[in-house]
C-alpha positions as CSV (number, residue, x, y, z in Angstrom):
1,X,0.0,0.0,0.0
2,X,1.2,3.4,-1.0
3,X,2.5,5.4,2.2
4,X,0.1,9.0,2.6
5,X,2.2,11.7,3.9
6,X,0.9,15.6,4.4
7,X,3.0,18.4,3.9
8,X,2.2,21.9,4.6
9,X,1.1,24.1,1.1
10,X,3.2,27.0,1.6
11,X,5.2,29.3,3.8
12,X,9.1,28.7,5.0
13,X,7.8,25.4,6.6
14,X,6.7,24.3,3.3
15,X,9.9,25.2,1.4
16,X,11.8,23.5,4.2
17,X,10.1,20.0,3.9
18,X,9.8,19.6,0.4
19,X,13.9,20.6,0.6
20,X,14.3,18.0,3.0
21,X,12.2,15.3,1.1
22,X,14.2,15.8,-2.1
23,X,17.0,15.0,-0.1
24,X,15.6,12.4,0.8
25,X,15.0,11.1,-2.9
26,X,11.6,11.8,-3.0
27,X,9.6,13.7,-5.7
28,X,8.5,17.2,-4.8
29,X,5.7,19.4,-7.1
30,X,6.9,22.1,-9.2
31,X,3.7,24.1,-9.4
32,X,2.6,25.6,-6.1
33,X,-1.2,25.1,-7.1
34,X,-0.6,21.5,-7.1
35,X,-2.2,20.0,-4.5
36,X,-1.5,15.8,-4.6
37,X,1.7,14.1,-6.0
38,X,2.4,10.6,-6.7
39,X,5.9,9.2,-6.7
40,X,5.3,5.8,-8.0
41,X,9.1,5.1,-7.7
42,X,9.2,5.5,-3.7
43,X,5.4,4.0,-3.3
44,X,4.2,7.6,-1.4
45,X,1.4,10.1,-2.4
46,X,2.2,13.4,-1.0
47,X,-1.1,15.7,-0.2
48,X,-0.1,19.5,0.1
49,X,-2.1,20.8,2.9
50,X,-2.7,24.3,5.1
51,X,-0.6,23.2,7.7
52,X,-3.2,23.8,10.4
53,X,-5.1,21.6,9.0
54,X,-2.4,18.4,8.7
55,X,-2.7,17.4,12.4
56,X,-5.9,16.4,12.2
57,X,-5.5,14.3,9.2
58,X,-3.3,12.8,10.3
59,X,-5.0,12.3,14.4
60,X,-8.7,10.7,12.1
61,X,-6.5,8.5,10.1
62,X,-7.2,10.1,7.1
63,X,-3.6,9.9,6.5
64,X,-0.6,7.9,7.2
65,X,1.9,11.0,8.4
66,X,2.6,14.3,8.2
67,X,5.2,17.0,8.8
68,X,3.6,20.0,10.6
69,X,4.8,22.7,13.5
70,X,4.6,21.2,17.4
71,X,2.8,24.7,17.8
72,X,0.1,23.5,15.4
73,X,0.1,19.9,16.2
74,X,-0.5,21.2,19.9
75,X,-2.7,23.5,19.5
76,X,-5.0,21.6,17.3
77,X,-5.9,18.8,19.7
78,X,-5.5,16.1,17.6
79,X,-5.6,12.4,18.4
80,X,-1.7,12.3,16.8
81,X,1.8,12.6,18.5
82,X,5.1,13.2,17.5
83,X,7.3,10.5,15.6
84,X,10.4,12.5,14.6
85,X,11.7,16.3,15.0
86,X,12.9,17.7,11.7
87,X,15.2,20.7,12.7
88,X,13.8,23.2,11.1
89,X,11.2,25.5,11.6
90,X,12.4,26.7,15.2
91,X,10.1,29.0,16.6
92,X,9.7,30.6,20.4
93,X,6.1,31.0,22.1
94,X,6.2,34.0,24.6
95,X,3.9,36.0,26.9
96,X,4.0,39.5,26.2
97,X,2.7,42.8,27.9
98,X,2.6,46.3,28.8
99,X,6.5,47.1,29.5
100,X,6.9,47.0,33.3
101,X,3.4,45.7,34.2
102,X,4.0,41.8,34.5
103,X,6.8,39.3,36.3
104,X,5.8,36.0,36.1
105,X,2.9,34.2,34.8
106,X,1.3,34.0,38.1
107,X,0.4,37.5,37.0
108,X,-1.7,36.3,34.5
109,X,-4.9,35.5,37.0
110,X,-8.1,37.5,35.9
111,X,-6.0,38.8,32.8
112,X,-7.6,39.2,28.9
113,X,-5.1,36.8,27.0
114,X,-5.2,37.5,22.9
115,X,-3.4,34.8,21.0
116,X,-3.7,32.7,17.4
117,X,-3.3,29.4,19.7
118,X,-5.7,29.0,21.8
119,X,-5.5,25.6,21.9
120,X,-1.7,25.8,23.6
121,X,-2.9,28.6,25.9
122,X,-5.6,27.1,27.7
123,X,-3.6,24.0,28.2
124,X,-0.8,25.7,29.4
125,X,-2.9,27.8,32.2
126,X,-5.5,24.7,33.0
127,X,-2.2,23.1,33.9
128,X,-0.9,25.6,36.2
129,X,-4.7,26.5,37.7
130,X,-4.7,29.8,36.3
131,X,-7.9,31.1,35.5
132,X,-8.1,33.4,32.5
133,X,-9.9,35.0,29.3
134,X,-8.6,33.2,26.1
135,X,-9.4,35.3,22.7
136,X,-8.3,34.0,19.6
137,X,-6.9,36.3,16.7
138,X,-5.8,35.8,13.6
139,X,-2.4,38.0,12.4
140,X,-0.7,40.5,14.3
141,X,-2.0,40.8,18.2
142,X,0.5,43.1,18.8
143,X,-2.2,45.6,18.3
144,X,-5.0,43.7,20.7
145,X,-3.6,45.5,23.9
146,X,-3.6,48.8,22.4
147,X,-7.1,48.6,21.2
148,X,-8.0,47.4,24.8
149,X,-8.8,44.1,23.7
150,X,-7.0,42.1,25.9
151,X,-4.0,43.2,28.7
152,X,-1.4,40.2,27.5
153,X,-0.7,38.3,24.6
154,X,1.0,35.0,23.7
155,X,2.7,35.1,20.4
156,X,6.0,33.7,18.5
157,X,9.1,35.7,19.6
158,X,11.9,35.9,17.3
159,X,13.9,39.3,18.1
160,X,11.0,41.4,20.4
161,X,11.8,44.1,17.9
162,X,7.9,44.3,17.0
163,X,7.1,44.4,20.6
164,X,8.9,46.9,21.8
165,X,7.5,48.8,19.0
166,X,4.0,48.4,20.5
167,X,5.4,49.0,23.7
168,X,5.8,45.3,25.3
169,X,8.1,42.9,26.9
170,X,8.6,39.8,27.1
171,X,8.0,38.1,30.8
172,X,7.8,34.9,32.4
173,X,9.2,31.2,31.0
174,X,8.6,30.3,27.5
175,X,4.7,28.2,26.5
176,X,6.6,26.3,24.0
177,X,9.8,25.8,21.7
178,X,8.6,25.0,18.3
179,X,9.8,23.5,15.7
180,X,9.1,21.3,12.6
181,X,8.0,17.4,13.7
182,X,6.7,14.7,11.8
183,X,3.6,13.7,13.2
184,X,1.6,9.9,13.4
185,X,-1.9,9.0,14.7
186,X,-1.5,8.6,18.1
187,X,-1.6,5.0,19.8
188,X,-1.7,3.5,16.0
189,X,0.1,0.9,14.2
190,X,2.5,2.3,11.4
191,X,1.2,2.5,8.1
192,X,3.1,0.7,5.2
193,X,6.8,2.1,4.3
194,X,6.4,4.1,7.4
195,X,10.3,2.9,8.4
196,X,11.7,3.5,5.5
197,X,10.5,7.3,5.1
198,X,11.3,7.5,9.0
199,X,15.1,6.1,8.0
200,X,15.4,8.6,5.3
201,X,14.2,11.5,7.4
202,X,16.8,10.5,9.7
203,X,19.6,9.9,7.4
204,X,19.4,13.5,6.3
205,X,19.4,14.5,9.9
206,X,22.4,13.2,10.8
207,X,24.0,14.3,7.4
208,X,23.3,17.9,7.8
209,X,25.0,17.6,11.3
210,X,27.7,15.7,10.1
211,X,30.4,16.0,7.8
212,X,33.2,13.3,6.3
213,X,37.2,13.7,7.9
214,X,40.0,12.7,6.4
215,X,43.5,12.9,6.8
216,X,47.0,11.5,7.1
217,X,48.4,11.0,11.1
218,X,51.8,9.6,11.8
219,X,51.2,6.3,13.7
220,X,52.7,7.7,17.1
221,X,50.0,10.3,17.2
222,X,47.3,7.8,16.1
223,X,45.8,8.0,20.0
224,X,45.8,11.6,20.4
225,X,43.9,12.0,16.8
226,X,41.5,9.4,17.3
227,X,40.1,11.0,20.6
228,X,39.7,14.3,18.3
229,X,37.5,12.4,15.8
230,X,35.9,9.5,17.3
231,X,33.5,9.1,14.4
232,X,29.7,7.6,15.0
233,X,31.1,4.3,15.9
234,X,34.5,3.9,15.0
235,X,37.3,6.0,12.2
236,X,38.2,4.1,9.4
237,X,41.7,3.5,9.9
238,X,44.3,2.8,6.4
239,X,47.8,2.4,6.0
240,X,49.9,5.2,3.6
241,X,52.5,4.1,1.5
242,X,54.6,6.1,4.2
243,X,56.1,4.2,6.8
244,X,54.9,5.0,10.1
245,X,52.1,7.1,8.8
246,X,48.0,6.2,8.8
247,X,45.2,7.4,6.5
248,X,41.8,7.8,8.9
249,X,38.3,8.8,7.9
250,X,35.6,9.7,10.4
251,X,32.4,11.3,10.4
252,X,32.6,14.4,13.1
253,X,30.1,17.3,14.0
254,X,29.9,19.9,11.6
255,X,29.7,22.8,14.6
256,X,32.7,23.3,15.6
257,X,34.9,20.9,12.8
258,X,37.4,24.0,11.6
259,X,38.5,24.3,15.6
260,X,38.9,20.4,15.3
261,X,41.1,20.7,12.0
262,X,42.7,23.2,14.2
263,X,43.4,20.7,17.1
264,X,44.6,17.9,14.5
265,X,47.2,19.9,12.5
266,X,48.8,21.1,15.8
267,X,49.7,17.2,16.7
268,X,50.5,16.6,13.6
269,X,48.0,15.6,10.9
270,X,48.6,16.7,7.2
271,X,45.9,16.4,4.0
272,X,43.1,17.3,6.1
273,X,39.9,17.4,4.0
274,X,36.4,17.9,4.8
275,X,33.6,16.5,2.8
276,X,30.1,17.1,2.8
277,X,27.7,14.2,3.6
278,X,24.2,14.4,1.4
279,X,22.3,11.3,2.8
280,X,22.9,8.2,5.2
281,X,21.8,5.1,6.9
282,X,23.3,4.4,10.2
């Protein structure tokens, strides 16, 4: 049976999974206004959804899986859960107000709360018995205290550049960190070549983290270089046609990997070559 996977239609979420899926060898539309593909060759339809919407698809069973936001997978209330983060799609959930007016979210008791996720916001205070007006808007709601809507809001925080704008701050500990998941019916069986997408998904994961080492290290300072550049599970160790010298290859983070080279020329490694990694299975 063909595997039935929602993706969101459009917006940096969208560009970011069908980027990911092509690197995973799938097919991805070239036409925006396309709303179902088949790729016959990989046994998958992919159905190009708001991505509001894809949670619950994917919670009735309508469809197998589906990459959405936590935010939206949370705040829809769907019978589905997360399978896999992505890595993309990072995104802050904060409570905002009136600069100099609120501390902490205990604050929040009796207060007029204006937010485009309701569905996270009423969880998050029901947990923590706080008792509070909910109002859901759509777009900005920067504006909603202003306009004596509402005293606070809860909203994605990137810089705080817009809300010090309106005249707001930041207070209290984050609702949520966000970011891009893929998503399964909750307490359900995996559908047919549900592994094999998940194995994909992850071999890209660990090749954008990851990048290919290689270089030459006298045999003397073998140790020392090997406990720079463990690898996954073990280098890949060669002989040169050098005596006393070794040829190793190991797959190291890419944060932090020019400090490494760094570290290995100073004991002695020569040829020291990075390469990038495009897909894997571990």
């Amino acid at each position: 049976m063909t595997l039935r996977i929602a993706i969101p239609n459009k917006g940096s979420l969208a560009q970011a999974a069908s980027e990911m899926l092509r690197e995973c060898g799938y097919r991805q539309r070239d036409d925006s206004k396309q709303l179902t593909l088949v790729d016959a060759d990989n046994d998958v339809e992919f159905f190009y959804l708001r991505p509001r919407d894809i949670a619950l698809y994917v919670g009735e069973g309508t469809l197998d899986v589906g990459i959405t936001g936590r935010d939206l997978l949370r705040d829809s209330g769907a019978k589905a859960e997360e399978a896999l983060t992505l890595g993309f799609g990072r995104s802050t959930f904060r409570w905002a107000g009136p600069q100099g007016r609120y501390t902490d979210v205990a604050d929040l008791t009796g207060s007029r709360i204006a937010t485009s996720y309701t569905g996270i916001v009423r969880s998050y205070l029901t947990e923590r018995g706080i008792e509070a007006t909910v109002t859901r808007l759509d777009g900005a709601v920067e504006t909603s205290i202003q306009l004596g809507v509402a005293d606070v809001i809860a909203d994605v925080v990137e810089t705080g550049a817009t809300l010090r704008q309106a005249g707001l701050e930041t207070f209290g500990e984050p609702l949520l960190q966000s970011e891009a998941v893929l998503v399964t019916r909750a307490g359900a069986a995996d559908g047919p070549g549900f592994d094999v997408f998940k194995r994909r998904l992850e071999g890209v994961l660990v090749a954008r983290a990851y990048v290919m080492m290689d270089y030459d290290i006298a045999e003397a300072d073998l140790e020392r270089a090997v406990a720079l550049t463990p690898g996954i599970e073990s280098p890949t160790i060669a002989p040169l046609n050098r005596d006393g010298w070794v040829a190793v290859r190991a797959m190291v983070p890419r944060d932090g990997v020019h400090r490494r080279m760094d570290e290995l020329w100073e004991i002695g490694a020569r040829a020291i070559l990075l390469t990038d990694i495009h897909a894997c299975r571990l």
